[in-house]
CHARMM internal coordinates of N, CA and C (Angstrom, degrees):
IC EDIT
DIST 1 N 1 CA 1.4586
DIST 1 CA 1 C 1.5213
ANGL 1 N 1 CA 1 C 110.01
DIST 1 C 2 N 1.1186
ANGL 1 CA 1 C 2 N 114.32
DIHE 1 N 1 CA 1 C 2 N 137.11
DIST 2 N 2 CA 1.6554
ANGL 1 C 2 N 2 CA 103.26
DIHE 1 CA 1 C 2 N 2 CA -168.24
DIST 2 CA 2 C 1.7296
ANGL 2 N 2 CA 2 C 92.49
DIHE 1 C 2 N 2 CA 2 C -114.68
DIST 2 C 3 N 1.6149
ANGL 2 CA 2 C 3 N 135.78
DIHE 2 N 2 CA 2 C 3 N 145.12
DIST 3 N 3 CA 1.1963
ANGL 2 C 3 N 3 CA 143.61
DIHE 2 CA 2 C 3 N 3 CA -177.83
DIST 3 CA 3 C 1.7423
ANGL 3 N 3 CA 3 C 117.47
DIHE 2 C 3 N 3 CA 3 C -101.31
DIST 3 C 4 N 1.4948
ANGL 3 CA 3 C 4 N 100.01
DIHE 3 N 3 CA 3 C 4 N -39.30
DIST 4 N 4 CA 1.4317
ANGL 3 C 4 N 4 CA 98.51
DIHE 3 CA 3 C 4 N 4 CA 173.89
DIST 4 CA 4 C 1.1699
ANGL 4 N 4 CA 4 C 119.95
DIHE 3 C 4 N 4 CA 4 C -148.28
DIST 4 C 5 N 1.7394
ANGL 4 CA 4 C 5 N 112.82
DIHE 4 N 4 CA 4 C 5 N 152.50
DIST 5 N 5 CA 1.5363
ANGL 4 C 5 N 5 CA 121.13
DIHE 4 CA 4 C 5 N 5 CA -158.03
DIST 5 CA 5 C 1.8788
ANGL 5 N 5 CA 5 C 117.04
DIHE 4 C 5 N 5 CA 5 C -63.96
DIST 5 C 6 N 1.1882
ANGL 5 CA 5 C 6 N 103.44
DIHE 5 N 5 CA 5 C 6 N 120.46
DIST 6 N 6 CA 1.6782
ANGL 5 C 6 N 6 CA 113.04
DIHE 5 CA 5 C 6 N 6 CA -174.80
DIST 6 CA 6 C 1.3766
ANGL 6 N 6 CA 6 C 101.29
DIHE 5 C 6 N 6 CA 6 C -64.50
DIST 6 C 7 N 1.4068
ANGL 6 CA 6 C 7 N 141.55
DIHE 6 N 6 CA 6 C 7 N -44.68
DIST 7 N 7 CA 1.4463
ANGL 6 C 7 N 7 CA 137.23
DIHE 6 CA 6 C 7 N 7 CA 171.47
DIST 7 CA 7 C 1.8483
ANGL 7 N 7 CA 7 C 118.08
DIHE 6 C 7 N 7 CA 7 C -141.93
DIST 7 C 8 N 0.9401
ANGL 7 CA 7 C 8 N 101.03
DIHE 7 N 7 CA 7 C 8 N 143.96
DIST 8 N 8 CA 1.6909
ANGL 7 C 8 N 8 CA 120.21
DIHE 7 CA 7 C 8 N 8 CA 172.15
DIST 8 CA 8 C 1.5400
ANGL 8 N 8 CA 8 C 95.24
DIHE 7 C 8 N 8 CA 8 C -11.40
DIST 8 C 9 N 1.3777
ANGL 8 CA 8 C 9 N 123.52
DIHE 8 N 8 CA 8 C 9 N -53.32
DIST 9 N 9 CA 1.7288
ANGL 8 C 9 N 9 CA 112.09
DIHE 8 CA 8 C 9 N 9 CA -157.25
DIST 9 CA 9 C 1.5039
ANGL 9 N 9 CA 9 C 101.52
DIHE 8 C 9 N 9 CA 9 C -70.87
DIST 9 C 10 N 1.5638
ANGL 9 CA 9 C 10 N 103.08
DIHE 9 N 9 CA 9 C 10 N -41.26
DIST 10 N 10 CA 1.8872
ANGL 9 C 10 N 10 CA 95.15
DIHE 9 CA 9 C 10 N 10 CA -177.42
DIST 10 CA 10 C 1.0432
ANGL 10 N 10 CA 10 C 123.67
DIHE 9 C 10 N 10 CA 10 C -63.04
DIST 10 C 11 N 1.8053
ANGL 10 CA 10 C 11 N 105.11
DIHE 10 N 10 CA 10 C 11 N -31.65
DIST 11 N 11 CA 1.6826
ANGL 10 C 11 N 11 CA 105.52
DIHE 10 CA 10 C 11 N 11 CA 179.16
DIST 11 CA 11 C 1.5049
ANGL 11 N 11 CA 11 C 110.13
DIHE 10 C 11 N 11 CA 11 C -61.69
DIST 11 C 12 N 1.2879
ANGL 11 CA 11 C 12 N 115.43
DIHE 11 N 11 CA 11 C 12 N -67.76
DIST 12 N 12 CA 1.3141
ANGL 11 C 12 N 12 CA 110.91
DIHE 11 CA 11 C 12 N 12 CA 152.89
DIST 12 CA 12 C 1.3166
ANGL 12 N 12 CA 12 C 135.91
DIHE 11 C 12 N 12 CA 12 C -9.04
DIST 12 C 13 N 1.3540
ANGL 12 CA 12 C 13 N 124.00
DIHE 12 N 12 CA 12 C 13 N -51.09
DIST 13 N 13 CA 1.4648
ANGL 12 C 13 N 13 CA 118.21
DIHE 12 CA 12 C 13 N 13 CA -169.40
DIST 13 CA 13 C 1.8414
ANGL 13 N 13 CA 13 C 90.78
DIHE 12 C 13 N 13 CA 13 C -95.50
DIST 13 C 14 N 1.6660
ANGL 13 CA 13 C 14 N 133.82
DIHE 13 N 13 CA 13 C 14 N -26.40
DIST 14 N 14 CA 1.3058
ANGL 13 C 14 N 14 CA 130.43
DIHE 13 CA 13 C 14 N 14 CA -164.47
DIST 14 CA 14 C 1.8267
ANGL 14 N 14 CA 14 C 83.41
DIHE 13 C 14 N 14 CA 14 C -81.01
DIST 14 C 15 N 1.3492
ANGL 14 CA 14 C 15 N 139.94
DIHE 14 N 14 CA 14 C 15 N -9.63
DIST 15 N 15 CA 1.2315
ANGL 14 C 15 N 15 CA 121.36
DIHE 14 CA 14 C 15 N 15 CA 175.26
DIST 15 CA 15 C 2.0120
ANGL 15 N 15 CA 15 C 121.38
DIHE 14 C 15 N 15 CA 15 C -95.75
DIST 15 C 16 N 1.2832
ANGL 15 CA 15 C 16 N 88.64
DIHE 15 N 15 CA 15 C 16 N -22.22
DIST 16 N 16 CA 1.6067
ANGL 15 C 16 N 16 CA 108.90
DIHE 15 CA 15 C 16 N 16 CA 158.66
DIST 16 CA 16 C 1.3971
ANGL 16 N 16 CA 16 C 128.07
DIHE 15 C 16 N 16 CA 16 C -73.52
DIST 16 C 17 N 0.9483
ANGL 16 CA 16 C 17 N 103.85
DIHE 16 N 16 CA 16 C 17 N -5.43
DIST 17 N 17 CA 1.6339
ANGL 16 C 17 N 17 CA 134.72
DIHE 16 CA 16 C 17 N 17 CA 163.48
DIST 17 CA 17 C 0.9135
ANGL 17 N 17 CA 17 C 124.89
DIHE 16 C 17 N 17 CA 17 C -79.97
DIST 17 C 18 N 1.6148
ANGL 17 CA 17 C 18 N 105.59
DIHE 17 N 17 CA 17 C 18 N -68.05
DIST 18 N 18 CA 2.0219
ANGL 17 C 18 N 18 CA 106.34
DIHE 17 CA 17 C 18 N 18 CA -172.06
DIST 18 CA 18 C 1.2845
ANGL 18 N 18 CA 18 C 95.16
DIHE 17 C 18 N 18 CA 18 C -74.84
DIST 18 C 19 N 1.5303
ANGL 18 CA 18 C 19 N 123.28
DIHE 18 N 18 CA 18 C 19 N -22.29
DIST 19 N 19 CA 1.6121
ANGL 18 C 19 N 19 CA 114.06
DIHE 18 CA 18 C 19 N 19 CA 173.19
DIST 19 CA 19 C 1.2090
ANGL 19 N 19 CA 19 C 121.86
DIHE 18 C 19 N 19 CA 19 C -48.26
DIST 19 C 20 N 1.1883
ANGL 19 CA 19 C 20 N 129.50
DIHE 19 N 19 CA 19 C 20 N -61.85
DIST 20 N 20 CA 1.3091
ANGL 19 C 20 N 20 CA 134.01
DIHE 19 CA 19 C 20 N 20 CA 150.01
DIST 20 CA 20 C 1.8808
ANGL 20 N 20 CA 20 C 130.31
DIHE 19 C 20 N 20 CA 20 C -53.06
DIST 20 C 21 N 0.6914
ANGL 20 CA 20 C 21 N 126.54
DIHE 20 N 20 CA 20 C 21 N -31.68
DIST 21 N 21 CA 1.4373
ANGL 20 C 21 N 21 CA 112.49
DIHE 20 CA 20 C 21 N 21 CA 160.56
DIST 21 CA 21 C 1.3162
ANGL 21 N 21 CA 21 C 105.19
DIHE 20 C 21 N 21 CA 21 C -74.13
DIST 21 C 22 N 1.4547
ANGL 21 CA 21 C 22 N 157.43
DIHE 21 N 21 CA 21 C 22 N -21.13
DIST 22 N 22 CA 1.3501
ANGL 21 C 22 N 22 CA 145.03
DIHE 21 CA 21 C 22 N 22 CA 150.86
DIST 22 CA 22 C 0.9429
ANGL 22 N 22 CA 22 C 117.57
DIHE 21 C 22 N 22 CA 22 C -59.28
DIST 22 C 23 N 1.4886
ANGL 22 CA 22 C 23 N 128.97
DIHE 22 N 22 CA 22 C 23 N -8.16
DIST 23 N 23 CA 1.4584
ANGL 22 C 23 N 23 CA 132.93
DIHE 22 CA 22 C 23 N 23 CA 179.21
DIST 23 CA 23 C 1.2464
ANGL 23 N 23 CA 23 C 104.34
DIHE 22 C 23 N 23 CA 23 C 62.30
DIST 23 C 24 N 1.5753
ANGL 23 CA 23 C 24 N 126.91
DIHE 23 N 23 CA 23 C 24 N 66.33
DIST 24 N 24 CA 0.9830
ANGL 23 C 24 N 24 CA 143.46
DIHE 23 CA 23 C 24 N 24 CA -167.92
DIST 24 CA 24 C 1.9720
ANGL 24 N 24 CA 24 C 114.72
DIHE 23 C 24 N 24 CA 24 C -118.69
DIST 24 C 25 N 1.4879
ANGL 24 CA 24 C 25 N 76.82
DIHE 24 N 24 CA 24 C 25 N -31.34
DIST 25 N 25 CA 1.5942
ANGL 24 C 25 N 25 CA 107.53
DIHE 24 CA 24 C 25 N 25 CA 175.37
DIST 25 CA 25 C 1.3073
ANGL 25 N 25 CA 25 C 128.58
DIHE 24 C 25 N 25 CA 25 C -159.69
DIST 25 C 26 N 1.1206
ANGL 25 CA 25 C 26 N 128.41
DIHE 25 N 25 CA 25 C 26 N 152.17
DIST 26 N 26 CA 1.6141
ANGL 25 C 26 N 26 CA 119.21
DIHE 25 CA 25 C 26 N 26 CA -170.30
DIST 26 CA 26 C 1.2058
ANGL 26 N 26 CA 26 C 125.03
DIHE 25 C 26 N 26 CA 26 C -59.41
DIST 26 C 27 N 1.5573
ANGL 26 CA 26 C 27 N 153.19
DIHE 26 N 26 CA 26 C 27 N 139.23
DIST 27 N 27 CA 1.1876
ANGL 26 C 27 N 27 CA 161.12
DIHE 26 CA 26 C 27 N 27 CA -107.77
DIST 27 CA 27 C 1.7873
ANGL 27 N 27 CA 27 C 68.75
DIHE 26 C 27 N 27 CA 27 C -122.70
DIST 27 C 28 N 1.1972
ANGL 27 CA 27 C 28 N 115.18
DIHE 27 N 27 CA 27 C 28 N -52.42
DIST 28 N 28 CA 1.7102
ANGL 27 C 28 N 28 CA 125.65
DIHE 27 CA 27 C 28 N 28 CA -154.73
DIST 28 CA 28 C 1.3253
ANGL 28 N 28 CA 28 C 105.93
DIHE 27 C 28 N 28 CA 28 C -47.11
DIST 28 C 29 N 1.5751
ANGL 28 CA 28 C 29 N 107.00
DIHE 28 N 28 CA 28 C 29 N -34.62
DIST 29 N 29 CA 1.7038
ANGL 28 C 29 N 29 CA 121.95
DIHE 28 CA 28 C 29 N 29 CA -154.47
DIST 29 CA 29 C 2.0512
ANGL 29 N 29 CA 29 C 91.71
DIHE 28 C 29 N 29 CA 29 C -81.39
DIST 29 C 30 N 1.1142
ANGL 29 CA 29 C 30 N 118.10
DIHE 29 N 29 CA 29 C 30 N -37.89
DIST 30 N 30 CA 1.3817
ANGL 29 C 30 N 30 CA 117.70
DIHE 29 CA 29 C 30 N 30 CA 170.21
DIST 30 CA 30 C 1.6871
ANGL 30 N 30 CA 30 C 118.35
DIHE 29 C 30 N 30 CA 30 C -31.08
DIST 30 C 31 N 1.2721
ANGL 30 CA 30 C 31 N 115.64
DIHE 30 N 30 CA 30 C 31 N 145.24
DIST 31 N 31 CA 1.2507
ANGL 30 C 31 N 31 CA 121.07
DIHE 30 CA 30 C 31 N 31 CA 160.40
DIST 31 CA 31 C 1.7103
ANGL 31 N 31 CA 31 C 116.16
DIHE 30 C 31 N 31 CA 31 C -154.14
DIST 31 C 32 N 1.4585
ANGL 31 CA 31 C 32 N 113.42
DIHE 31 N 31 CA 31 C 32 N 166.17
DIST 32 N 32 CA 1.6213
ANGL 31 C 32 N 32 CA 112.45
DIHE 31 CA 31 C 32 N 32 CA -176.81
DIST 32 CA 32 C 1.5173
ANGL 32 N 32 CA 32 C 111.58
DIHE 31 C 32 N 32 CA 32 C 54.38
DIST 32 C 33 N 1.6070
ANGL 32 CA 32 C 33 N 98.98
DIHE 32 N 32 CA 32 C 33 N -129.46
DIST 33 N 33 CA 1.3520
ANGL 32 C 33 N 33 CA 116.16
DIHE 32 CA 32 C 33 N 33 CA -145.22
DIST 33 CA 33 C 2.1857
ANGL 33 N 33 CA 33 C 77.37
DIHE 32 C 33 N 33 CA 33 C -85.09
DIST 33 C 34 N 1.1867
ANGL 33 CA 33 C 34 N 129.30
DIHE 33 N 33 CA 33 C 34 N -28.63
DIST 34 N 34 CA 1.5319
ANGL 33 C 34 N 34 CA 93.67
DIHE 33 CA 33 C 34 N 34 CA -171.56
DIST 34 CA 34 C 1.7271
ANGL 34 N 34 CA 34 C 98.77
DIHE 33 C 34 N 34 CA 34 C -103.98
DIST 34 C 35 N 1.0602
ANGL 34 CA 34 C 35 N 108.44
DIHE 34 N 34 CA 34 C 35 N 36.41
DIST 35 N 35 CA 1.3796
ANGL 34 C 35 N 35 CA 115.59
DIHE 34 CA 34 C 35 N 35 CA 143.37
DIST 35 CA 35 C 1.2605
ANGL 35 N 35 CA 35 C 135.48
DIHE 34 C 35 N 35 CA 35 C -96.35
DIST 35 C 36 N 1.5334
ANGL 35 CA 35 C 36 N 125.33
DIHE 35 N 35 CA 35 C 36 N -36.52
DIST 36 N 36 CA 1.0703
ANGL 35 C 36 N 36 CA 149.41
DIHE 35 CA 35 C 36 N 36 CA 159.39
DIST 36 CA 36 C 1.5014
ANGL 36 N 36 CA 36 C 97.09
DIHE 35 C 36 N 36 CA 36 C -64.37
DIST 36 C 37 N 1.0693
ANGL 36 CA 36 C 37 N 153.23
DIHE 36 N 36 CA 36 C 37 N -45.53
DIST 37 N 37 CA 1.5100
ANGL 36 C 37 N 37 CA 138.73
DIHE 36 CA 36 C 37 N 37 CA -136.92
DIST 37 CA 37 C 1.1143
ANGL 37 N 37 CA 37 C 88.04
DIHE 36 C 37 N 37 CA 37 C -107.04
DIST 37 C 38 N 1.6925
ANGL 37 CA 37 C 38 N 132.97
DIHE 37 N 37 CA 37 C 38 N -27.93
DIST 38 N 38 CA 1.6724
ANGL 37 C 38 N 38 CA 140.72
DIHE 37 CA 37 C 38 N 38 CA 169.32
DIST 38 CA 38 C 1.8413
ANGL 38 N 38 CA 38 C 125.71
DIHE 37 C 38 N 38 CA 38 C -63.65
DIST 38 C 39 N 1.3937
ANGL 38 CA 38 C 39 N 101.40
DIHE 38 N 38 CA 38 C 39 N -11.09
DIST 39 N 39 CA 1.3379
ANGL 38 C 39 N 39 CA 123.11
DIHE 38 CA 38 C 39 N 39 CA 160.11
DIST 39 CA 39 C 1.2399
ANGL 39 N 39 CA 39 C 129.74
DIHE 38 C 39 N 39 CA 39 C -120.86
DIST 39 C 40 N 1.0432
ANGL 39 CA 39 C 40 N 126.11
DIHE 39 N 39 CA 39 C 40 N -1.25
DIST 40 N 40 CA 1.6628
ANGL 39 C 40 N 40 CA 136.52
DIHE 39 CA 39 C 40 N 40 CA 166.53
DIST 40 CA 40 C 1.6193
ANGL 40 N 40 CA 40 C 122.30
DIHE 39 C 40 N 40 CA 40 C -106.71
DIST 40 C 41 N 1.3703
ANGL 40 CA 40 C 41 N 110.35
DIHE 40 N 40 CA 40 C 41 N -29.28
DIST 41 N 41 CA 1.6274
ANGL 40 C 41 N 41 CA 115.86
DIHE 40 CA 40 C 41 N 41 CA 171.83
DIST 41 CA 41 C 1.4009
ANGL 41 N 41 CA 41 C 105.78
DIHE 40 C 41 N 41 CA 41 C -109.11
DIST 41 C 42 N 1.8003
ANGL 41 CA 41 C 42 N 101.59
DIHE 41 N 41 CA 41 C 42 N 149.55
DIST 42 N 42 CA 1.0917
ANGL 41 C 42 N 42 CA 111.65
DIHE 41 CA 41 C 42 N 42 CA 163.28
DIST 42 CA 42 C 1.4701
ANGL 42 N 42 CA 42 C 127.03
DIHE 41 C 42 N 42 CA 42 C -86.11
DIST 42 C 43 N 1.3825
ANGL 42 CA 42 C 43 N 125.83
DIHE 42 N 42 CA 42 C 43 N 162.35
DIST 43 N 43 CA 1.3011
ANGL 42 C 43 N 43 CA 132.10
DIHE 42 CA 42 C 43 N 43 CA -161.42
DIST 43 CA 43 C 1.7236
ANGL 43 N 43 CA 43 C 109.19
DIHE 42 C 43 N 43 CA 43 C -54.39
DIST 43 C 44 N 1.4683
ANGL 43 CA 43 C 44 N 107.25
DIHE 43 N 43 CA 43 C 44 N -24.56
DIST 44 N 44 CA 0.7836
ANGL 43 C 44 N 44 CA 88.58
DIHE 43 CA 43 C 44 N 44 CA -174.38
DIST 44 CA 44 C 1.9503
ANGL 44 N 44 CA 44 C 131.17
DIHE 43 C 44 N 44 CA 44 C -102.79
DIST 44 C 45 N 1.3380
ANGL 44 CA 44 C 45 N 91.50
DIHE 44 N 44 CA 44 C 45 N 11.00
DIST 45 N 45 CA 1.2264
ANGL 44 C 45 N 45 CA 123.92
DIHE 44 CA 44 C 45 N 45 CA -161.11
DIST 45 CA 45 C 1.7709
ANGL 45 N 45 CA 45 C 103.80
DIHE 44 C 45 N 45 CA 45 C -103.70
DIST 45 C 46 N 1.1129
ANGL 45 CA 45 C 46 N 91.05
DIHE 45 N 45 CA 45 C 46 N -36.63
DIST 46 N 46 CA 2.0391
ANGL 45 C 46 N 46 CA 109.77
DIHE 45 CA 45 C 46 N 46 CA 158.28
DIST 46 CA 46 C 1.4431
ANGL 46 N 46 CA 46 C 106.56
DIHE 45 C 46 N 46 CA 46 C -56.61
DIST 46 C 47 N 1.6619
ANGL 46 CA 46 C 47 N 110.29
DIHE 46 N 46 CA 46 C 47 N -64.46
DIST 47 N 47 CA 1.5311
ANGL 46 C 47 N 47 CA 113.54
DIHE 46 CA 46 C 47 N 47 CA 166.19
DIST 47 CA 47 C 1.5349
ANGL 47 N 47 CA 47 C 120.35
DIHE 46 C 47 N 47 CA 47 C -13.67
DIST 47 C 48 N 1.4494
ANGL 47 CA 47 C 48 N 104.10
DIHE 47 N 47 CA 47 C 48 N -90.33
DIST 48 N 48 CA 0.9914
ANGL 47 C 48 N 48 CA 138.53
DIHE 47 CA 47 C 48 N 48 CA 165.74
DIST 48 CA 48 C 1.8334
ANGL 48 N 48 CA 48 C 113.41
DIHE 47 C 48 N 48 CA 48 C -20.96
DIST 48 C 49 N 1.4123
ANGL 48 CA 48 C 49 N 106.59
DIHE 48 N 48 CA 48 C 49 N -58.82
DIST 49 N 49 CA 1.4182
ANGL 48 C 49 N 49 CA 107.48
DIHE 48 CA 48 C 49 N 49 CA -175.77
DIST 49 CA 49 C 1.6968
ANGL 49 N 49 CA 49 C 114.88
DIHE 48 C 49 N 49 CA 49 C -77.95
DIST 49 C 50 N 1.5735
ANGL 49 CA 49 C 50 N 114.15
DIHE 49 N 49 CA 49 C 50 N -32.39
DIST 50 N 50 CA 1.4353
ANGL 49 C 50 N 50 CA 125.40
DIHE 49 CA 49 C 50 N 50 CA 170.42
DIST 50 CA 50 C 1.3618
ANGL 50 N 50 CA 50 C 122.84
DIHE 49 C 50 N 50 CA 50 C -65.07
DIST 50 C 51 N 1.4703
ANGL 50 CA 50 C 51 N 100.73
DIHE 50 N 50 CA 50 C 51 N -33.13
DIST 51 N 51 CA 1.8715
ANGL 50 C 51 N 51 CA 101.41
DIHE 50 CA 50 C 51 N 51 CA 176.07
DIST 51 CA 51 C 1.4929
ANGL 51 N 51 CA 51 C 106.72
DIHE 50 C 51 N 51 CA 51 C -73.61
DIST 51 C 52 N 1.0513
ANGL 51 CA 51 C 52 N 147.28
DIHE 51 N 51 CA 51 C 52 N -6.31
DIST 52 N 52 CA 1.1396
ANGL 51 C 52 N 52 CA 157.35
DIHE 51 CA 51 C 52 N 52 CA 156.37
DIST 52 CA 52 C 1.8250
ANGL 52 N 52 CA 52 C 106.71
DIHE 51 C 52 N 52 CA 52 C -7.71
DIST 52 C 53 N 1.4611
ANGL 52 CA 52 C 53 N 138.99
DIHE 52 N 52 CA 52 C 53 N 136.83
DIST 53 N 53 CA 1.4490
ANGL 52 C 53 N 53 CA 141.91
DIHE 52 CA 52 C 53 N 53 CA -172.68
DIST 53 CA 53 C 1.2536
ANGL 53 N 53 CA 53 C 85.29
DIHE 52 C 53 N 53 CA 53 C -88.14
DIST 53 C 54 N 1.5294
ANGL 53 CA 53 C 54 N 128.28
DIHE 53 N 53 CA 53 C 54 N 110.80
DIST 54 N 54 CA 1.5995
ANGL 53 C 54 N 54 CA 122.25
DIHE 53 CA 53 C 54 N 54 CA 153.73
DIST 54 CA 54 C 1.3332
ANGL 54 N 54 CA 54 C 131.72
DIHE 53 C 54 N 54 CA 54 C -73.53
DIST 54 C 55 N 1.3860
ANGL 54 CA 54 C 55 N 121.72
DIHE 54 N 54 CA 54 C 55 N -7.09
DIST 55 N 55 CA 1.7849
ANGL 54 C 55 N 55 CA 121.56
DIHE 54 CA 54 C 55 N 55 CA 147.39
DIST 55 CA 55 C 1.6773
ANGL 55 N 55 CA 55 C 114.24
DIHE 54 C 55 N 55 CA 55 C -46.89
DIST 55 C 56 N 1.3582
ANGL 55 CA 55 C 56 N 109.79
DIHE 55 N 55 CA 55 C 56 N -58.78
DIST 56 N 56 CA 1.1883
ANGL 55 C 56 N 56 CA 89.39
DIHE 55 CA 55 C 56 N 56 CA -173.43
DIST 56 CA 56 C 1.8771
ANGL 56 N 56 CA 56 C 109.70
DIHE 55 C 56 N 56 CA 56 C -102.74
DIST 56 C 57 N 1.1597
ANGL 56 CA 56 C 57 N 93.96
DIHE 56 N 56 CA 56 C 57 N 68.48
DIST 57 N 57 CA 2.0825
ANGL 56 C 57 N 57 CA 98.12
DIHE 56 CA 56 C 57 N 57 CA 167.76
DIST 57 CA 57 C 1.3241
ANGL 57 N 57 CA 57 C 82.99
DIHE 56 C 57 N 57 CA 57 C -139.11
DIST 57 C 58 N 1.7491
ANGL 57 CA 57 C 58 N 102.50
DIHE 57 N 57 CA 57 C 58 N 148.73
DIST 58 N 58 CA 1.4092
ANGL 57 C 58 N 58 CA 111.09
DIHE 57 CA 57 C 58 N 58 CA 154.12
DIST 58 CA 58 C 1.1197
ANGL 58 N 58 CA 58 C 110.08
DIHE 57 C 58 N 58 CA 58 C -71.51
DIST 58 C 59 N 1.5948
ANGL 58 CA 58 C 59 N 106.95
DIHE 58 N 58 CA 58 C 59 N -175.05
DIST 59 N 59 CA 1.4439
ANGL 58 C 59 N 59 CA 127.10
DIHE 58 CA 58 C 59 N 59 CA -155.51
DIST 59 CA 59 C 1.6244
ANGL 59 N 59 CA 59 C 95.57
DIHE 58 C 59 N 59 CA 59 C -81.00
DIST 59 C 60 N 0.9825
ANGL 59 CA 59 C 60 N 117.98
DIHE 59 N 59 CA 59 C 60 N -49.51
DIST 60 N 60 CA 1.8845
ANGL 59 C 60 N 60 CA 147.34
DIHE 59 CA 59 C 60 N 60 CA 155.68
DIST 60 CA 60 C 1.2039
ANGL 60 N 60 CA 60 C 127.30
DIHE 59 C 60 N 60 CA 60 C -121.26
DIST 60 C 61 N 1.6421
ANGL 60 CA 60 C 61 N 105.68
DIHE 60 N 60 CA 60 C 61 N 136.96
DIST 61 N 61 CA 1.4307
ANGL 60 C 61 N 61 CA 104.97
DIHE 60 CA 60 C 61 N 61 CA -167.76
DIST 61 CA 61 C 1.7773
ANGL 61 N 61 CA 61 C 92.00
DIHE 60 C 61 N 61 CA 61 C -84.30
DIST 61 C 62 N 1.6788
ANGL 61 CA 61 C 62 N 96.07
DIHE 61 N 61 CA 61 C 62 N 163.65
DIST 62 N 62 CA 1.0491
ANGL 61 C 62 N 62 CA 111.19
DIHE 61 CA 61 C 62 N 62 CA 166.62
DIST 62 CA 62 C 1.2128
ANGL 62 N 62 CA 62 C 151.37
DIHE 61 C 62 N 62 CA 62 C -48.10
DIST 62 C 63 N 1.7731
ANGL 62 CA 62 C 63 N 128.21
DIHE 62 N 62 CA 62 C 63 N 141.62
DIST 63 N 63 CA 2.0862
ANGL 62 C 63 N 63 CA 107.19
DIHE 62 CA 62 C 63 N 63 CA -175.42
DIST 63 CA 63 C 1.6279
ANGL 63 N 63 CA 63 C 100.88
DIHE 62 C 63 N 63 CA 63 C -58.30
DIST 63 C 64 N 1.0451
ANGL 63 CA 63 C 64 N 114.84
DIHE 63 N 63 CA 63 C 64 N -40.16
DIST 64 N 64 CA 1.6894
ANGL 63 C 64 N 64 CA 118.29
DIHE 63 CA 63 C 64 N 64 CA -167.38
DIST 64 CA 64 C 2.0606
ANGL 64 N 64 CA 64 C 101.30
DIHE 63 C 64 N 64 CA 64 C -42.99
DIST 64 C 65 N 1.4492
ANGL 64 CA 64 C 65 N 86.02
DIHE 64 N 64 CA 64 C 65 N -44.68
DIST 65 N 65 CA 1.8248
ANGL 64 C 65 N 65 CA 98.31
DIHE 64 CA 64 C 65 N 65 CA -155.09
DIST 65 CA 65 C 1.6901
ANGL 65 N 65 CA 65 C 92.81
DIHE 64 C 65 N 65 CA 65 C -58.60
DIST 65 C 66 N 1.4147
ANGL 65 CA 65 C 66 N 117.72
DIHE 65 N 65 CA 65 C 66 N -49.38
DIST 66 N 66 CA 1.6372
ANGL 65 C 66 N 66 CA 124.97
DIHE 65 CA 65 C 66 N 66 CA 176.16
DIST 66 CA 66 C 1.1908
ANGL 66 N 66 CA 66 C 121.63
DIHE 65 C 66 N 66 CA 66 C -51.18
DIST 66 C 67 N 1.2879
ANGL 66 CA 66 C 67 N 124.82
DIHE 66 N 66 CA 66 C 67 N -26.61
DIST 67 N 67 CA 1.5043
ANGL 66 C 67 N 67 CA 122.59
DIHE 66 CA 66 C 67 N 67 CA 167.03
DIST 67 CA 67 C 1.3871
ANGL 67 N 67 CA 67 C 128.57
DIHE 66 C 67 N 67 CA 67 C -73.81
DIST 67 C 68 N 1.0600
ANGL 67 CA 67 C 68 N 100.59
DIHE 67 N 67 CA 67 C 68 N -36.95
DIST 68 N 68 CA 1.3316
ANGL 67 C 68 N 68 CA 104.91
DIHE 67 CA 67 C 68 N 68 CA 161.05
DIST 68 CA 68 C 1.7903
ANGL 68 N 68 CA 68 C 136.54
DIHE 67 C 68 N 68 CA 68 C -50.46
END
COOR INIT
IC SEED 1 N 1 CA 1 C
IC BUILD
């Protein structure tokens, strides 16, 4: 289970997410990774990954970080 966002794009896409599971915005408007992360995590686990400090995330996480 991962708690918080490794770089700006995930936080990003884990906040395009809980947007839509709050019905905040259309599920439709989703694409990629915060589409997938909008059917596999729970709301509160989106939380968790969106509150994330975006000063300190890179811009993109690392190939190393994906293999894992």
């Amino acid at each position: 289970m991962m708690s918080k966002a490794e770089s700006k794009k995930q936080q990003m896409a884990a906040g395009a997410a809980l947007a839509a599971k709050r019905g905040e915005q259309p599920e439709s408007g989703l694409r990629g990774a915060s589409k997938e992360m909008a059917k596999s995590m729970s709301e509160k686990e989106l939380r968790e990954m969106a509150s994330a400090k975006r000063k300190d995330l890179p811009t993109r996480g690392s190939k190393d970080d994906a293999k894992e």
